[in-house]
N, C-alpha and C positions, 0 to 999 in steps of 0.2 A: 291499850294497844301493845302489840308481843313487840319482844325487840327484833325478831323476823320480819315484822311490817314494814318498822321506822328503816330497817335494812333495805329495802325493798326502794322506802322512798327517796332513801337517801340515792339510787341505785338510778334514780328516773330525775333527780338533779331535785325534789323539792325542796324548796327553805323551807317553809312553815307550813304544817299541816295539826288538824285539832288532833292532837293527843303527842306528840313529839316535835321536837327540833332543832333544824341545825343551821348553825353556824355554815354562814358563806368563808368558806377555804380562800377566795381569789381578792381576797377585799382587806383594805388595810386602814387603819386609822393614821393622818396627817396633822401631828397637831403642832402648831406655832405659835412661840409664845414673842409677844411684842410690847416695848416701851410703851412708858408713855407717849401718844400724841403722834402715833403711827399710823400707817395704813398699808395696807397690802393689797397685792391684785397678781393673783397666780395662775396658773395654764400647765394642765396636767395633761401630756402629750403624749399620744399612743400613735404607734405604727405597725406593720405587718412584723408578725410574729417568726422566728427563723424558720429558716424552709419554707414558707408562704410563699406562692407566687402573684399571688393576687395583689392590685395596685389600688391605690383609691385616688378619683378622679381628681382632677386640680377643679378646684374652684375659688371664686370673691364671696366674700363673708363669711356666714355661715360654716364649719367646720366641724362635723360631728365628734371627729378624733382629736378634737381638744376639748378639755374641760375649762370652762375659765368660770372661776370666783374673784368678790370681788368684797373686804373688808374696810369699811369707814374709819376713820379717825378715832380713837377712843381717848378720854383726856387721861386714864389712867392705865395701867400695866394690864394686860391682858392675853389670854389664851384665845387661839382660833382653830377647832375642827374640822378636818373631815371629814369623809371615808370615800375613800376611793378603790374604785376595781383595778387587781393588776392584769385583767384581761377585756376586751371588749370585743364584740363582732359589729363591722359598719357597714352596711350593703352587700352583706354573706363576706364579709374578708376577715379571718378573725387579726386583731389586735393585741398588744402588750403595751403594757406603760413602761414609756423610754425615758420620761423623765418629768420631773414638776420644775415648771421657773418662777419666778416671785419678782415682783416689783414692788420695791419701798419706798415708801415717802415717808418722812416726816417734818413737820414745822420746828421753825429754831425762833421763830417769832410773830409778831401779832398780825402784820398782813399780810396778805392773801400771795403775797409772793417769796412770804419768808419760806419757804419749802427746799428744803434737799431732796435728792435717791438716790439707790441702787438698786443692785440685782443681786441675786442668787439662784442656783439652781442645786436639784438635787437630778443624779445621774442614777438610771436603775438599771442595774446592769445583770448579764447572765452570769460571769465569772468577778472576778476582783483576786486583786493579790494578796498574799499571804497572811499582810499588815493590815487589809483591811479591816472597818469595824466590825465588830463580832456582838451579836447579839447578850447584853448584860444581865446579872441578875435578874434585875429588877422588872424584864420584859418588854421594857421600851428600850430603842434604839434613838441615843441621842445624839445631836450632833453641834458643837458648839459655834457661836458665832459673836466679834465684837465689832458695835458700832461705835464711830466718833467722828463728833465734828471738827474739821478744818477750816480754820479762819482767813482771809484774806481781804482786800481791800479794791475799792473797783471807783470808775469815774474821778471827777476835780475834786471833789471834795472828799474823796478816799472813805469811802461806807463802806461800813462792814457788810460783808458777803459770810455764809456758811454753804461747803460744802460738806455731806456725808459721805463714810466710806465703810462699807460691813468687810471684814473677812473671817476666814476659816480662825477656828481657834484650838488649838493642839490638847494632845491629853494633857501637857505639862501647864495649859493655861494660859501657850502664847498664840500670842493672832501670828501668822505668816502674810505670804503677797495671796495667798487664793482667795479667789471671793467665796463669801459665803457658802454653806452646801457641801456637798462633797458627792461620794459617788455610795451604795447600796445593792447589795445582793439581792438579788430577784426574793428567792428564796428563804432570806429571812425573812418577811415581809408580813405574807401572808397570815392573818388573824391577829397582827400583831401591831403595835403602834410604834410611828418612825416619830419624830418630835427634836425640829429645828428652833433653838432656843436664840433670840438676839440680846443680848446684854449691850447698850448701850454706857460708853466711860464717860466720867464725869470729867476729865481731864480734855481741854482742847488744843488743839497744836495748829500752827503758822502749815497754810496751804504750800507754801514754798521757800523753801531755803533762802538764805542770806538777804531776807525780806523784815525781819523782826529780831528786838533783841528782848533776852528772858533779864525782867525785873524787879525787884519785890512786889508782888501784888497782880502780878500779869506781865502781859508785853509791851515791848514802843515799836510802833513803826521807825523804820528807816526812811530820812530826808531823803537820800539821791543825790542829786544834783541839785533839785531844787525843792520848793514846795509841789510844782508842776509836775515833778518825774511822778509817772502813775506807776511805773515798774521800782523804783525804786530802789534799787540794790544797798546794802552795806556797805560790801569789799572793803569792812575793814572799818568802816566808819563806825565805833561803837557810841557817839558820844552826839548824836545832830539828829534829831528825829525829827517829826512830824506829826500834829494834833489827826484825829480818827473823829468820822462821824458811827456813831452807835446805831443801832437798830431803834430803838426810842426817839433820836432826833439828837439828842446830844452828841456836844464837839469833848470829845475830851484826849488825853498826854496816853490812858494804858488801856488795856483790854486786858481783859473785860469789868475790872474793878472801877473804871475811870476815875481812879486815885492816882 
């Protein structure tokens, strides 16, 4: 086939036809790469594209202008694809992808209610400023993100609890207050791969101030007032603590070493 044909079909919107082919221009690869013992469930959300005046009805359930996926627990480190259009048309209106959200889970323990989350989102935007990310070397457009759990204590007998928390992670390597995500150029996009990375730290920190004191080996809860205070403050007390129930069942003096 001449390359005047393949001209022709590219001319008339074919993808694939026998003897040439081409690449979809509006479409981008979303890949996420996740801890162990995570799961995700994202929603790639389009709306009327500028200048459009066309509306799309309200309705309950169903929602053609969202994409929702939805990734299982995996016990090990893993990557999750997957190609998304940055344009769609829904009941003759056409669309733009305005942005993808994510919701995270992951397990800190063996029952069914040891579970954390968060959220993320990535913003797709027409303009961005100066500083924004700029398409690298390498082709992919990444974007960094650090998870970690926070420990606290909850009920009479003071169990441990994990909360998670994902945020942005700078070029320099530090996380800031932003949640995960960030924001993206329309325009780089296209044929190209975006790839929101979570690194999960090993290190875990007290869910709240003057609630723990750092020890060799981990933490001690703060006594309070009593055994009974479930809030427990410090103010000061560095020397009166309080035995911890573990996620196993165990009473133990430190977290998480119970040494």
């Amino acid at each position: 086939m001449s390359n005047q044909a393949c001209g022709v079909l590219l001319v008339l919107g074919m993808a694939w036809t026998s003897g040439c082919a081409v690449v979809p221009v509006d479409r981008f690869t979303l890949e996420l790469d996740l801890p162990a013992n995570f799961r995700v469930k994202s929603a790639a959300n389009y709306s009327p594209a500028a200048g459009e005046r066309c509306t799309l009805p309200w309705r309950r359930g169903k929602r053609p202008e969202r994409k929702i996926f939805s990734v299982p627990y995996s016990p090990v480190a893993s990557r999750v694809t997957q190609t998304l259009p940055l344009t769609e048309t829904v009941e003759g209106c056409p669309l733009v992808l305005r942005s993808v959200e994510f919701d995270f889970y992951a397990r800190w323990g063996a029952r069914d209610t040891d579970v954390g989350g968060d959220i993320a989102a990535i913003h797709i935007q027409d303009r961005l400023d100066a500083d924004g990310p700029g398409r690298p070397e390498s082709g992919v457009l990444e974007l960094q993100a650090r998870c970690r759990w926070f420990f606290r204590t909850v009920g009479p007998v003071h169990a441990i609890r994990k909360i998670l928390m994902c945020r942005s992670v700078d070029a320099n390597g530090l996380s800031g207050k932003a949640s995960a995500g960030g924001a993206v150029q329309r325009n780089r996009l296209a044929g190209q791969k975006l790839r929101l990375v979570l690194n999960l730290s090993d290190e875990e920190l007290p869910a709240f101030d003057d609630n723990w004191v750092a020890v060799p080996n981990g933490w001690r809860r703060c006594r309070g007032e009593s055994f009974e205070d479930m809030f427990a403050y410090c103010r000061g007390n560095t020397t009166d603590f309080k035995p911890i129930k573990m996620p196993d069942g165990r009473i133990c003096d430190v977290y998480p070493t119970c040494n």
